[in-house]
C-alpha positions as CSV (number, residue, x, y, z in Angstrom):
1,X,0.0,0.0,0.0
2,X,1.1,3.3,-1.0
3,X,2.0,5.5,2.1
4,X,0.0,9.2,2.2
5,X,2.3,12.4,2.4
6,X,0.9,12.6,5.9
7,X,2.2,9.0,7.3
8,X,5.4,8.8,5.6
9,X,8.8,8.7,7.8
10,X,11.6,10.8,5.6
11,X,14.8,11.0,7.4
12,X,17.3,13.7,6.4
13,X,20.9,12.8,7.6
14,X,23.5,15.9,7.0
15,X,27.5,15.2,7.8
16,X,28.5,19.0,10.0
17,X,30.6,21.3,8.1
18,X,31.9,18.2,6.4
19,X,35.4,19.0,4.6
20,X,36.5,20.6,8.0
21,X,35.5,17.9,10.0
22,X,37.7,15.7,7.6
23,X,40.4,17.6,8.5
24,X,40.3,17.9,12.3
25,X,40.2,14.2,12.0
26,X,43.1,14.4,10.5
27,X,44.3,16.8,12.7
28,X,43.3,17.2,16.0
29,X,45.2,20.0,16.9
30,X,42.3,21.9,14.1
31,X,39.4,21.5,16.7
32,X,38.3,25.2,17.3
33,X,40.1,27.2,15.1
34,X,38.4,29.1,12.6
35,X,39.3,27.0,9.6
36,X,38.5,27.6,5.9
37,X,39.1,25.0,3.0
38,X,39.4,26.4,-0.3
39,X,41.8,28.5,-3.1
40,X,44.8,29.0,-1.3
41,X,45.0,32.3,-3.9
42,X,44.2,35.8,-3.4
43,X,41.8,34.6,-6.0
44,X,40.6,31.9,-4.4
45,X,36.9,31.0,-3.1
46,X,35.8,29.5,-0.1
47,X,35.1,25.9,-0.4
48,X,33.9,25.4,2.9
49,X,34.5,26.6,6.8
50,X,34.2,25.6,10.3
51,X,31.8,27.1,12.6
52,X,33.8,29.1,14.0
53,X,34.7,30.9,11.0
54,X,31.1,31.1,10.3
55,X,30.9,33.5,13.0
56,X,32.5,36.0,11.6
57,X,30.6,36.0,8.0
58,X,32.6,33.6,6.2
59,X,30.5,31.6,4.1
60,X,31.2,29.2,0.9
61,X,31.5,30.5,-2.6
62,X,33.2,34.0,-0.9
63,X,36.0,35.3,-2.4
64,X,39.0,34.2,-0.1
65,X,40.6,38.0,0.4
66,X,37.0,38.8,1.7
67,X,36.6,36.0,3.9
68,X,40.2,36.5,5.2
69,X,38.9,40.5,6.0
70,X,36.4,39.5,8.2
71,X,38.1,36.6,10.0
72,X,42.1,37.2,9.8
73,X,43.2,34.7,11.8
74,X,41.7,32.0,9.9
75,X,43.3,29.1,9.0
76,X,43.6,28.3,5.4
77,X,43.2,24.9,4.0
78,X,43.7,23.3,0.6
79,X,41.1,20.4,0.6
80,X,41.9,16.7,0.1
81,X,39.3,15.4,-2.3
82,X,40.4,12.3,-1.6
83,X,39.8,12.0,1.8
84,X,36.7,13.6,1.2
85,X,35.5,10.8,-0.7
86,X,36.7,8.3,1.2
87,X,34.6,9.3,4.0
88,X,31.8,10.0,2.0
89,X,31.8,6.2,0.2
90,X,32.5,4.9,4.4
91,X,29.0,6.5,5.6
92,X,27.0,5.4,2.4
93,X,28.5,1.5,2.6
94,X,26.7,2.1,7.2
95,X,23.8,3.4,5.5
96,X,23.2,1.1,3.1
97,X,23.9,-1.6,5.6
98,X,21.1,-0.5,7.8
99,X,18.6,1.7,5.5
100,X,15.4,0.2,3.3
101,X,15.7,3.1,1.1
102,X,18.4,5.7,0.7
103,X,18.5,8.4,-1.7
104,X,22.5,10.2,-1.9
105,X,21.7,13.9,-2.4
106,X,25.5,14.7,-2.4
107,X,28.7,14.0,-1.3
108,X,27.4,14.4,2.6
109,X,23.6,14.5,2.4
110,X,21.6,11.5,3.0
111,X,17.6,11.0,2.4
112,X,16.1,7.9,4.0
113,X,12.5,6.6,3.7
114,X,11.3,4.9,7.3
115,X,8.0,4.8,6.7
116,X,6.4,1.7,8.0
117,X,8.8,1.1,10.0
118,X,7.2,2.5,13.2
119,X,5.4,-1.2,13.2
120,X,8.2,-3.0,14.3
121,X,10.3,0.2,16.6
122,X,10.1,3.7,16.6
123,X,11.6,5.5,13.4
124,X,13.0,8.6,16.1
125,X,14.8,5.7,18.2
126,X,16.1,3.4,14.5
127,X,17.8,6.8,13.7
128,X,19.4,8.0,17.0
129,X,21.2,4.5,17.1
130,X,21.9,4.9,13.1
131,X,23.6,8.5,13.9
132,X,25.4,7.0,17.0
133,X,26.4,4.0,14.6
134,X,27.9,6.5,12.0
135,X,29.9,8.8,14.5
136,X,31.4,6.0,16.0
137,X,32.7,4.1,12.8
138,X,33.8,7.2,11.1
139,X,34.6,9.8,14.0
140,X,32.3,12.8,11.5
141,X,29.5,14.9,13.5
142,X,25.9,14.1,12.0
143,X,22.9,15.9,12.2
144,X,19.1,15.1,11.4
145,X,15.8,15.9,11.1
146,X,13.0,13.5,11.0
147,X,9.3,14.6,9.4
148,X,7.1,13.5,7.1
149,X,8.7,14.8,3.8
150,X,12.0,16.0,2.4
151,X,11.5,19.7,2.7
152,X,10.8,19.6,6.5
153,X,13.3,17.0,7.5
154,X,16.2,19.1,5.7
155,X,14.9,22.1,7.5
156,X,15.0,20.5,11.3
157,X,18.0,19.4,10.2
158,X,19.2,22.8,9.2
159,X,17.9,24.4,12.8
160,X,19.6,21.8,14.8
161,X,22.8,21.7,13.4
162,X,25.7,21.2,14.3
163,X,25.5,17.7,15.7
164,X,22.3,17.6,16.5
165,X,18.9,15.3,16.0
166,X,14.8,16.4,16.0
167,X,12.0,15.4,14.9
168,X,9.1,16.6,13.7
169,X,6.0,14.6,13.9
170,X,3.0,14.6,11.4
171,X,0.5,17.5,11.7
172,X,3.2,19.6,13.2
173,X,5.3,20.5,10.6
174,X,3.5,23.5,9.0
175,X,3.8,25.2,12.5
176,X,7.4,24.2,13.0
177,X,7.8,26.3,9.8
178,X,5.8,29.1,10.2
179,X,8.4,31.5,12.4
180,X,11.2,30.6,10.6
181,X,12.7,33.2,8.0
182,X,11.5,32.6,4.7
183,X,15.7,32.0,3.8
184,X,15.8,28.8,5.8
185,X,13.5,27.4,2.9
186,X,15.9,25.5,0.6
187,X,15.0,27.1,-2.9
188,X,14.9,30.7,-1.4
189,X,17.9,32.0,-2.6
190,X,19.4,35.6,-2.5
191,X,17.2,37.2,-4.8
192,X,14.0,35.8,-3.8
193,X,14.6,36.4,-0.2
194,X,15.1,40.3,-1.1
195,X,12.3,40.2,-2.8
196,X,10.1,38.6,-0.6
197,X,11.6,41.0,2.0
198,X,10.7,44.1,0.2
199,X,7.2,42.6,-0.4
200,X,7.2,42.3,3.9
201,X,7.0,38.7,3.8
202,X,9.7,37.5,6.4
203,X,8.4,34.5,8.0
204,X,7.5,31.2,6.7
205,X,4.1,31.8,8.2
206,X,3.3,35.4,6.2
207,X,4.3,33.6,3.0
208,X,2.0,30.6,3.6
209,X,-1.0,32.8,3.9
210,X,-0.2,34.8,0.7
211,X,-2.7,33.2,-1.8
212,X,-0.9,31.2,-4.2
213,X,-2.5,33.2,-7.6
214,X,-0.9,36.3,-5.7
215,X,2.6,34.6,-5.1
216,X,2.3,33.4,-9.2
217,X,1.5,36.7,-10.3
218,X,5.3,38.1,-8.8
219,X,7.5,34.9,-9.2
220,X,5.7,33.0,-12.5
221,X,6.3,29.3,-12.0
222,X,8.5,29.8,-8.9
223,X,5.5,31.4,-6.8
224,X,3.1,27.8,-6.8
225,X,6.5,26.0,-5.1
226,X,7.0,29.1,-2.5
227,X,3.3,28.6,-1.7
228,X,3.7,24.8,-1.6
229,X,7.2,25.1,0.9
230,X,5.4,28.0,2.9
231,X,2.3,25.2,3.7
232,X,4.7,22.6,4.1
233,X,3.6,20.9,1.5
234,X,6.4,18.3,-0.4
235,X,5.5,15.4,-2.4
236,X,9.3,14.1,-3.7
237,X,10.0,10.4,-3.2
238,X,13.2,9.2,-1.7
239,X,15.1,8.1,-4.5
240,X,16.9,4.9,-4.8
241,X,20.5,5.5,-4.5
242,X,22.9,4.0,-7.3
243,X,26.1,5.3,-7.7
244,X,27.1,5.9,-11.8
245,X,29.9,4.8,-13.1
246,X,30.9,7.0,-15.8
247,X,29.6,9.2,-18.8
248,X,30.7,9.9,-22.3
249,X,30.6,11.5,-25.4
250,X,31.6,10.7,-29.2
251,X,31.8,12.6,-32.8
252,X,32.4,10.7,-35.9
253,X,33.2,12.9,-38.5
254,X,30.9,13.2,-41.8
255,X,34.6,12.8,-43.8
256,X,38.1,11.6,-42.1
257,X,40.3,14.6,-41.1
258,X,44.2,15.7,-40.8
259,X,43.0,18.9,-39.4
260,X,44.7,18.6,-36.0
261,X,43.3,21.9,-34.4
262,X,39.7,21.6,-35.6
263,X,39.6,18.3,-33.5
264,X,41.1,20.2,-30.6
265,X,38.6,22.6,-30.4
266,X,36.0,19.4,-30.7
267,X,37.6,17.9,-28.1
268,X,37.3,21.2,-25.9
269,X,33.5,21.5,-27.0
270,X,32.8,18.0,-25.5
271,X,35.1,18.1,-22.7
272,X,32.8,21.7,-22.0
273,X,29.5,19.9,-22.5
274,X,30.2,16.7,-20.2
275,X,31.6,19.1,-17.7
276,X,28.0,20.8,-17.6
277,X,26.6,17.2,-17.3
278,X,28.2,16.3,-14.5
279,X,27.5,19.8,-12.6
280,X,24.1,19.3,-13.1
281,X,24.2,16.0,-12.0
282,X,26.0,16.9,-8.7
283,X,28.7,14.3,-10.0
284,X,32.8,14.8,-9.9
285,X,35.0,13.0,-11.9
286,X,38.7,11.5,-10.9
287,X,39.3,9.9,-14.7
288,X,39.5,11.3,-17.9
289,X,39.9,9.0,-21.2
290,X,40.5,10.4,-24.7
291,X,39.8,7.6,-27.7
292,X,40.8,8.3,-31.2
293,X,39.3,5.8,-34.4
294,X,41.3,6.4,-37.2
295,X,40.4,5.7,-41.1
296,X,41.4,2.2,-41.2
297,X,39.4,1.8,-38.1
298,X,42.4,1.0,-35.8
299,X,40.7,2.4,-32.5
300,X,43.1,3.6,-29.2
301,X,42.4,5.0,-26.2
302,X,44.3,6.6,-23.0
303,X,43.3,7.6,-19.7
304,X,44.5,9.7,-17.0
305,X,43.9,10.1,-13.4
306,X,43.2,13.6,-11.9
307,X,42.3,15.1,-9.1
308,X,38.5,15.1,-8.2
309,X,36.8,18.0,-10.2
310,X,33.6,18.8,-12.4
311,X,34.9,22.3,-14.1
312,X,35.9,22.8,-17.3
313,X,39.7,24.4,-17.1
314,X,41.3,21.5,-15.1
315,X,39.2,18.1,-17.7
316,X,40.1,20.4,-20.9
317,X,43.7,20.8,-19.7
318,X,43.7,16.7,-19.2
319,X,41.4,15.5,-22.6
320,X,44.0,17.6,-24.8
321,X,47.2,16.3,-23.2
322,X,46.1,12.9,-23.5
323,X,45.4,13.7,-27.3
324,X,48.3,15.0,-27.8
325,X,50.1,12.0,-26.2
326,X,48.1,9.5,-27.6
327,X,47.8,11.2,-31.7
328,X,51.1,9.4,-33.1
329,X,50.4,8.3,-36.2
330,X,49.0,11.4,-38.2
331,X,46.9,9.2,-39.9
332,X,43.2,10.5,-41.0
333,X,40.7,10.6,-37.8
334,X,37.2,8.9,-38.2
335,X,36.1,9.3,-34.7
336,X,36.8,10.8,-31.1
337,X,35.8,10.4,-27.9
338,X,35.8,12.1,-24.2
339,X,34.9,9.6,-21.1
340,X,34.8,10.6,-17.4
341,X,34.7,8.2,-14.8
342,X,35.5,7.0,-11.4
343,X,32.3,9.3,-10.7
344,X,31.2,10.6,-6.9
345,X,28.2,12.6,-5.9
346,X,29.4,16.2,-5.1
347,X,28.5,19.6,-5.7
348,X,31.3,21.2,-8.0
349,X,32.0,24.1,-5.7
350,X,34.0,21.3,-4.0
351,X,36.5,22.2,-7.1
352,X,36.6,25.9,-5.5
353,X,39.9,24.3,-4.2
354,X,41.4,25.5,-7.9
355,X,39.2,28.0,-9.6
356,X,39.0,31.8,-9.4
357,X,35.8,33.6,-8.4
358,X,36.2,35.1,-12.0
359,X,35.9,31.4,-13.6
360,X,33.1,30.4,-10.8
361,X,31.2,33.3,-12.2
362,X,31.1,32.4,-15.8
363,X,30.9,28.8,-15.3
364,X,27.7,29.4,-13.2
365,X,26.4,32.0,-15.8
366,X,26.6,30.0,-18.4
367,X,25.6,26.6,-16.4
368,X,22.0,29.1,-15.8
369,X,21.6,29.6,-19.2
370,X,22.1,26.0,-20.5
371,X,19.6,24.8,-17.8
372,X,16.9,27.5,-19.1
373,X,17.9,26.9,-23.3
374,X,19.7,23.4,-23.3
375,X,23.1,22.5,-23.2
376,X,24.1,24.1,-27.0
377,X,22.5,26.8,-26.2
378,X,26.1,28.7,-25.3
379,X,29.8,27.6,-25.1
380,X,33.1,29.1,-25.3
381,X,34.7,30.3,-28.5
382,X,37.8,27.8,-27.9
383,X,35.1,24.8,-28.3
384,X,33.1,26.3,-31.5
385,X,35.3,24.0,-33.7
């Protein structure tokens, strides 16, 4: 039987300030210390900070010289990506152990479905011993929040971070909502929130009674989910985690070629393009293999390990070094190909470890318009071949 959206169990598990509490385990001598991960540059972004650094502003995606302004004793770290994901893949393995159905929202966010499973012992007590289970095996603080759908649970978790647990039962959760600030919504970003600000809508519970016709009228499509959040109101399944392996992309030219820099820019093009796939897939990529099919049909491929990353400068760099390396016999080229693999969930801010704010900027800009127009819909000059 098909549960209701007002008897299912959704369980939202959230690793605290994750990257830094990677490396205080690494470190103990860390704990405390306002800590940021990120480009070690004066161009640099934050990746991510502790708590502590919190305090004084500092947030991800800030330009490092700012966030350095505001909290000057900070402690700058690079970021292991590696470690990252090696405690990432250890508290998926205890939840997948223990969990009916899990849903991997990234690289430290966990959905679970419970429902049903207050039959046989309460869902509150099955994730206390879950969360006690995953601090002990991998020494990371982990917060939840326990409700009847997605959008609340990520919320309580949200309010009781860091390493804390609530739960919110059913028939409860549009009241939990209602004095909250309209930005602890997840989907209210920056713009919205001034806006809804501006309008005098502050709380969750102002929004909620705005009538939804109203709230279309000033945010098009965007107002019927604000109205829907604001009443608590969140259908999304939990779904089934499976990890993919890899994704690719081939051209096979319409006549074979010699022209060497026309299949660099191709390259570039479809390095760009699977880049933007993976971004919008929350997906990172460690491999990178170039194939090459010449006339005679003679097909060979290389492959390269790199650094965890999901932007385009760092996978361009690596596709056309591996063509280059592996384009020997100047021989007529039938077909080429880009692969990424050794794929992990993860936003790609995580790469803020390497780029500038300026490169962040475009990618996202162009990343906005690709999600509104499709991915052709713009690319840079360099991959136009």
């Amino acid at each position: 039987m098909n549960a209701t959206p007002y008897n299912r169990a959704i369980l939202h598990l959230d690793l605290d300030a994750f990257f830094v509490s990677v490396e205080c385990l690494k470190n103990d001598s860390l704990r405390g210390k306002p800590l940021i991960v990120g480009g070690t540059s004066d161009r640099g972004v934050v990746a991510a900070c502790s708590y502590e650094a919190r305090r004084f502003g500092v947030h991800s995606a800030m330009p490092m010289k700012m966030a350095l302004r505001l909290c000057p004793d900070a402690l700058v770290l690079r970021g292991d990506m590696d470690s990252y994901s090696h405690y990432s893949h250890l508290i998926t393995e205890l939840i997948a152990d223990q969990a009916p159905v899990f849903e991997k929202a990234s690289i430290d966010e966990f959905y679970l479905d419970l429902t049903g499973m207050d039959r046989y012992f309460g869902c509150m007590q099955w994730s206390g011993e879950l969360r006690e289970r995953i601090m002990k095996e991998s020494g990371l603080p982990i917060s939840f929040g326990l409700s009847v759908n997605k959008l609340v649970s990520k919320v309580g978790t949200g309010e009781v971070k860091p390493n804390g647990m609530i739960s919110v039962p059913a028939g409860t959760e549009k009241g939990f909502l209602a004095p909250l600030s309209t930005n602890k919504i997840p989907g209210i970003g920056k713009e919205t929130y001034k806006k809804l600000s501006f309008m005098g809508v502050r709380t969750v519970q102002v929004l909620s009674e705005i009538p939804m016709g109203l709230l279309q009228r000033e945010f098009g499509k965007h107002g019927r989910d604000l109205w829907r959040k604001a009443n608590a109101i969140d259908d999304a399944a939990v779904e089934p985690y499976e990890e993919q392996k890899s994704m690719s992309s081939e051209r096979t030219f319409h006549q074979d070629t010699l022209e060497v820099n026309r299949v660099r820019d191709m390259l570039r093009g479809m390095t760009e393009r699977l880049a933007f796939d993976l971004r919008k897939a929350n997906k990172l990529t460690s491999c990178v293999t170039v194939k090459i099919r010449y006339a005679d049909f003679n097909t060979y491929t290389m492959q390269r390990r790199i650094s965890y990353t999901a932007t385009d400068g760092p996978l361009q760099t690596a596709t056309l070094a591996l063509f280059d390396r592996l384009y020997q016999r100047r021989q007529l080229i039938r077909l080429i190909g880009v692969k990424f693999s050794g794929l992990v969930q993860g936003h790609y801010q995580i790469d803020l470890f390497e780029d500038t704010l300026e490169e962040v900027h475009l990618m996202q800009a162009m990343d906005r318009i690709r999600n509104r127009f499709g991915n052709q819909a713009v690319m840079r000059a360099s991959g136009l071949g």
